[in-house]
C-alpha positions as CSV (number, residue, x, y, z in Angstrom):
1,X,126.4,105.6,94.0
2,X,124.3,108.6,93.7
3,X,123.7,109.7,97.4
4,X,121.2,112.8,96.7
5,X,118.9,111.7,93.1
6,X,116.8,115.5,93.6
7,X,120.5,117.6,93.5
8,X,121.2,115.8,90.7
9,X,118.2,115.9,88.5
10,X,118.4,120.1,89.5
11,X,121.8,120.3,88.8
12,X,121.2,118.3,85.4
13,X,118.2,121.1,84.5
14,X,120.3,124.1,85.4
15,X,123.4,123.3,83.2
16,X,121.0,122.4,80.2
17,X,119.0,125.6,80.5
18,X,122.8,127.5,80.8
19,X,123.5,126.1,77.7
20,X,120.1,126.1,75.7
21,X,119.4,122.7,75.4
22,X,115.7,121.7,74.2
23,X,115.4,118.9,76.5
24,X,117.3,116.6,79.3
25,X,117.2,112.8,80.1
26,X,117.7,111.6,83.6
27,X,116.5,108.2,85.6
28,X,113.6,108.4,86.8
29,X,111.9,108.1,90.1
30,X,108.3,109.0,91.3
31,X,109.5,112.1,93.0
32,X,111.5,113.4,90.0
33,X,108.4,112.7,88.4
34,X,106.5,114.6,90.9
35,X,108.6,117.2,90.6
36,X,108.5,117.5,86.6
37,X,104.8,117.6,87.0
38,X,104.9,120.5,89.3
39,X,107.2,122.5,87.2
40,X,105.2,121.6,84.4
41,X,101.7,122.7,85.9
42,X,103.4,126.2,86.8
43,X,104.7,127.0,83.3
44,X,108.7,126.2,84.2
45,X,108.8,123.6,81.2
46,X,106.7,122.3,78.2
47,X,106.0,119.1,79.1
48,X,107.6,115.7,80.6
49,X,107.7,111.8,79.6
50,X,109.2,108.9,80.8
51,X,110.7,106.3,78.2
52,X,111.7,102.9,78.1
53,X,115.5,102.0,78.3
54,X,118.3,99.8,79.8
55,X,119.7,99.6,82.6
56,X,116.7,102.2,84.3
57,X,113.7,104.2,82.5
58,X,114.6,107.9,81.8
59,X,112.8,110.8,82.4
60,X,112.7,112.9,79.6
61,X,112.2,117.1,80.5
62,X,111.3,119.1,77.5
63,X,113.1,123.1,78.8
64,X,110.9,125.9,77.9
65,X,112.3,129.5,76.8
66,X,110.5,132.6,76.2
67,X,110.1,133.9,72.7
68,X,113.2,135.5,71.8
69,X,114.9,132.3,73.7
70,X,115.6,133.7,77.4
71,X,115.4,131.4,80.2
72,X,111.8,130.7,81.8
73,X,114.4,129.4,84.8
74,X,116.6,131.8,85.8
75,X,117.5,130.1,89.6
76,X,116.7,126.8,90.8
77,X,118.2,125.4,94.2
78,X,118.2,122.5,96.5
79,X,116.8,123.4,99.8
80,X,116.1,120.6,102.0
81,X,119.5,118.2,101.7
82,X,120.4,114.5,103.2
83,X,122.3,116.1,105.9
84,X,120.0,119.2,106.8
85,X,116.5,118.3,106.1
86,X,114.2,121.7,106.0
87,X,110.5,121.1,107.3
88,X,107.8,124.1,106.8
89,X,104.3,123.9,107.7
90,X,101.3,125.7,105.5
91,X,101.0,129.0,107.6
92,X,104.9,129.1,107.2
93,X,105.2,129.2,103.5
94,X,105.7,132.5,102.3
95,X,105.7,133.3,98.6
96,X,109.1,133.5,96.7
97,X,110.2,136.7,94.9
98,X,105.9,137.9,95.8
99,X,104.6,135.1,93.6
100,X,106.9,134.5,91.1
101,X,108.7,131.7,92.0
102,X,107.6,128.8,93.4
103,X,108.8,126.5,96.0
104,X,108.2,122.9,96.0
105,X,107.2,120.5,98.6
106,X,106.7,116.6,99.3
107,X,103.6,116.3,101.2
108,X,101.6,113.7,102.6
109,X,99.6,114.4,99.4
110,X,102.1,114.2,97.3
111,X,104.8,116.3,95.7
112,X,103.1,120.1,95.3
113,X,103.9,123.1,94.6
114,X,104.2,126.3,97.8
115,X,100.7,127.6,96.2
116,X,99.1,124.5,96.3
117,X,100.0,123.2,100.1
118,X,99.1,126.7,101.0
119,X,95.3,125.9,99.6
120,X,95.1,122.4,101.1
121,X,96.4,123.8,104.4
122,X,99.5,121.1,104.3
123,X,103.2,121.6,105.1
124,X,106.3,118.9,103.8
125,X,109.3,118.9,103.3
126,X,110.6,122.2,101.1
127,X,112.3,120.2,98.4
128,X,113.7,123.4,96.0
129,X,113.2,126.8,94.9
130,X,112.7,128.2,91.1
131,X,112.4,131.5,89.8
């Protein structure tokens, strides 16, 4: 039994970006999914899928890496956890390393990145970090 799905789906992008992988599978949920659409909308990753399989449907992450093949993510972290839960509202959010990384929330709108809630004027829970 998984006990935090988000850690692991991080965890599972971090060690195939450390070792230059193309892509990663993992289940899916609708807040991994949220959360691939958010990285993909900010330019962390080429693009996202979910397939059909046995005994759960996977989530399929194509990684993106700059020309000469660095990483596009270089630090992504688990902020809020099951046992410490970290709230922020919209005047709170401040931009990570002056606008280059990102921080993303679940809102009542949805899952959305730091730039986002910060134009709706909405605060969530403060999911991860990537630079």
């Amino acid at each position: 039994m998984m006990t935090d799905p988000i850690a692991d789906m991080l965890t599972r992008i971090r060690n195939a970006v450390s070792v230059e992988r193309p892509n990663v599978e993992m289940p899916v949920s609708k807040v991994k999914r949220g959360v691939a659409e958010v990285l993909k909308r900010e330019g962390f990753i080429w693009d996202y899928s979910t397939e059909q399989a046995e005994p759960v449907n996977q989530l399929h992450i194509d990684l993106k890496y700059g020309p000469s093949g660095e990483q596009i993510i270089r630090h992504i972290k688990r902020v809020s956890k099951p046992g410490c839960r970290v709230y922020s509202s919209a005047k709170d959010l401040r931009p990570i390393l002056n606008g280059l990384g990102i921080s993303i929330l679940s809102t009542s709108r949805g899952v959305m990145s730091d730039r986002e809630a910060r134009q709706q004027k909405v605060g969530g829970e403060v999911l991860c970090e990537v630079w």
